[in-house]
Structure formats: structure tokens, C-alpha cells
C-alpha positions as CSV (number, residue, x, y, z in Angstrom):
1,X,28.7,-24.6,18.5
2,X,26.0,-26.6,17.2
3,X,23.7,-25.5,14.1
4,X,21.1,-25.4,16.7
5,X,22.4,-22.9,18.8
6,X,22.7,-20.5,15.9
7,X,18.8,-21.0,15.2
8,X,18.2,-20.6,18.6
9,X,20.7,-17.4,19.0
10,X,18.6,-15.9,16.0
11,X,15.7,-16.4,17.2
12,X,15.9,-14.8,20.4
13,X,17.4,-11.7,19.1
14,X,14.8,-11.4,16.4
15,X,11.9,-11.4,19.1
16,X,14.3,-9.0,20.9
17,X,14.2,-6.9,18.0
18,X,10.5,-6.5,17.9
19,X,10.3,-4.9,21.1
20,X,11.6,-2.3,18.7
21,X,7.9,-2.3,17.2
22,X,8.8,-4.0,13.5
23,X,4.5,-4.9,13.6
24,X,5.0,-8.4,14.9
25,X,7.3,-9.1,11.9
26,X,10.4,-9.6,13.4
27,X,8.7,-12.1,16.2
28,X,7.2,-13.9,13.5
29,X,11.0,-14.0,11.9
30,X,12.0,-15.3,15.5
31,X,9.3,-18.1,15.5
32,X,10.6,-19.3,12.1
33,X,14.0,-19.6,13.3
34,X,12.8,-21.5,16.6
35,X,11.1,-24.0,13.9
36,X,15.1,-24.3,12.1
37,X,16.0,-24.6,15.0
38,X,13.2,-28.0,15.9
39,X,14.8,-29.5,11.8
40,X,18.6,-29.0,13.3
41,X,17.6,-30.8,16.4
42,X,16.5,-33.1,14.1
43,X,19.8,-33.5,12.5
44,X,18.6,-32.3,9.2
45,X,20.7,-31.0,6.8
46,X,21.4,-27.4,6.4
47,X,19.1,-26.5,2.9
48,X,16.9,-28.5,4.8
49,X,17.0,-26.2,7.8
50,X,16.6,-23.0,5.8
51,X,14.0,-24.3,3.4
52,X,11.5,-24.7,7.0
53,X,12.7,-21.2,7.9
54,X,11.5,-19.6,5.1
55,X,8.6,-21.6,4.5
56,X,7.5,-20.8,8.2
57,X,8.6,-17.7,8.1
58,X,6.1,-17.2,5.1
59,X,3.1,-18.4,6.7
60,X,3.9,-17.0,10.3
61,X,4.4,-13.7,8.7
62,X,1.2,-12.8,7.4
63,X,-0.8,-15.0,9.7
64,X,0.5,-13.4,13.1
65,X,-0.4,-9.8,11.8
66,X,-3.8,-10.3,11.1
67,X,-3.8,-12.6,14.4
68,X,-2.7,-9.3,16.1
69,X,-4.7,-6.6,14.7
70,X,-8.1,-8.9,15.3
71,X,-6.9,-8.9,19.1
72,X,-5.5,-5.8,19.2
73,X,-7.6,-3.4,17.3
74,X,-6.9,0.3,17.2
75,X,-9.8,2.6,18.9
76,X,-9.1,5.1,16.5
77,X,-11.1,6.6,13.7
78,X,-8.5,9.0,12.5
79,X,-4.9,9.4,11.9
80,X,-4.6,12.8,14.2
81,X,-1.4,13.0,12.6
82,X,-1.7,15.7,9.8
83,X,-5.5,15.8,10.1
84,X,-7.4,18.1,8.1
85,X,-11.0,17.7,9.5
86,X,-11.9,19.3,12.9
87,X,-12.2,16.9,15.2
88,X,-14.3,17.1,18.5
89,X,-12.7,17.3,22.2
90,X,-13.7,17.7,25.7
91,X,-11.5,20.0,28.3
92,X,-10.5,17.9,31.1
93,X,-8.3,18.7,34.1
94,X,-5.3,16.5,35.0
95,X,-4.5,15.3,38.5
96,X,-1.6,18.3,38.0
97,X,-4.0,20.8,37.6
98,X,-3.2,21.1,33.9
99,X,-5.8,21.5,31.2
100,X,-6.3,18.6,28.6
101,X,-8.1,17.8,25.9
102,X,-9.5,14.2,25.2
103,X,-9.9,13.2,21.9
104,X,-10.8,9.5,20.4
105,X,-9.9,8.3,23.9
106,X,-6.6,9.8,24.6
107,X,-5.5,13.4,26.1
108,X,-3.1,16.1,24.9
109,X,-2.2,19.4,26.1
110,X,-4.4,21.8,24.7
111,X,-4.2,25.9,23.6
112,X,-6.9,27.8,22.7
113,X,-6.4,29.5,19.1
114,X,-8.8,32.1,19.7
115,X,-7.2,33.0,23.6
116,X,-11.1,32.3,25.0
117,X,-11.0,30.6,28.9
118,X,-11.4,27.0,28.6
119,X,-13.3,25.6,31.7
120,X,-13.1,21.7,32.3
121,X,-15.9,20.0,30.5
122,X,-16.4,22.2,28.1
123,X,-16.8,20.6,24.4
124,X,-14.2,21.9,21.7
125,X,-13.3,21.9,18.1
126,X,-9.4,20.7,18.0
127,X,-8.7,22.3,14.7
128,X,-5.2,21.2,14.5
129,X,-1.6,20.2,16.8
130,X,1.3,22.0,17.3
131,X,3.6,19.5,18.6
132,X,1.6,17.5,21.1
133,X,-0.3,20.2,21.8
134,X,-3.9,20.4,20.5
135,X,-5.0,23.7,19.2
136,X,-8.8,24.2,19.9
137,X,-10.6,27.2,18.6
């Protein structure tokens, strides 16, 4: 095998590592390795090779995540996750017939604290999750 084909083998498996979700670094590890790839095609020697890896890798890095979170921005205005502050919800009903609450532009399964009936529409407090169920009071 040719140094190329190396470059090129670790290229495609970093970018089919990030499907993992490594925040785009991975891909931007596979991009660098395309571009040793372009200097062994180019018959340059190996230190050669390595020295445009990580010097693309360097720039690529950093670049592609800000790149991606400009395109990509979250919706979100809060963690959820371990949330102290009440949040605000509305009670929706699913094409099952299950209740739901919407919060920050996504649903979860929802459980009234309190045991009160919880009617579709109706604005709620979600206080807290247990699982992925919201707890509304």
C-alpha cells in the first residue's frame, strides 16, 4: 500500500467516527488527514506529510466548530438537565392520545406532582424530571 491510502483510510474512518457525535472534531481530524493525504499524492516526504496534518488539523479544528454552531444554533435557553428554576410548559396531546408537555420547543411525558387533571392546553410549571418525564405541579 501506498502512504496515500493510509491517509485516505484515516480519514474516512475519522469522519465515520463522528457520526459518534465527537462535536465535529473528529471530521475536522478526517479533513486533515484528506489534506496528508493531497502532500503524499504529492510525493512528499513523510515529516512532510504529518507536519500538513497537524497544521490543518489545527486550523480545521477550531474553525469548523464555530462554522457549526453559527449554522446550527441550539434553540435552547436552558440546560433542562439538572435545572433548578421552574420552567414554563403547555399540555399537549400526542397523536397516541398521550399527554405531553412542550417545553423550549420539545415534548416530554409529563406527571402531575400535585395529582390535579391536566387538560390539553393548559399552561404548567415543570418543576423538575424524573427520567424523561416532566414533573409539573
Amino acid at each position: 500500500m501506498e502512504p496515500w491510502h493510509f491517509w485516505l483510510l484515516a480519514s474516512l474512518s475519522l469522519m465515520i467516527l463522528e457520526l459518534l457525535g465527537t462535536g465535529f472534531f473528529a471530521f475536522a481530524l478526517g479533513l486533515a488527514a484528506l489534506i496528508g493525504m493531497l502532500a503524499a499524492l504529492l510525493n512528499a516526504p513523510a515529516p512532510l506529510q504529518w507536519i500538513a496534518f497537524a497544521i490543518s488539523a489545527a486550523a480545521l479544528a477550531p474553525l469548523l466548530r464555530k462554522i457549526m454552531r453559527h449554522w446550527a444554533p441550539s434553540r435552547r435557553h436552558s440546560a433542562l438537565a439538572g435545572e433548578s428554576k421552574p420552567l414554563g410548559g403547555i399540555i399537549l396531546l400526542d397523536n397516541n392520545g398521550q399527554l405531553k408537555v412542550k417545553v423550549e420547543g420539545d415534548t416530554y411525558f409529563v406527571r402531575s406532582v400535585s395529582g390535579r387533571e391536566l387538560p390539553p392546553g393548559t399552561p404548567v410549571t415543570v418543576t423538575g424530571f424524573d427520567g424523561i418525564t416532566a414533573l409539573v405541579d
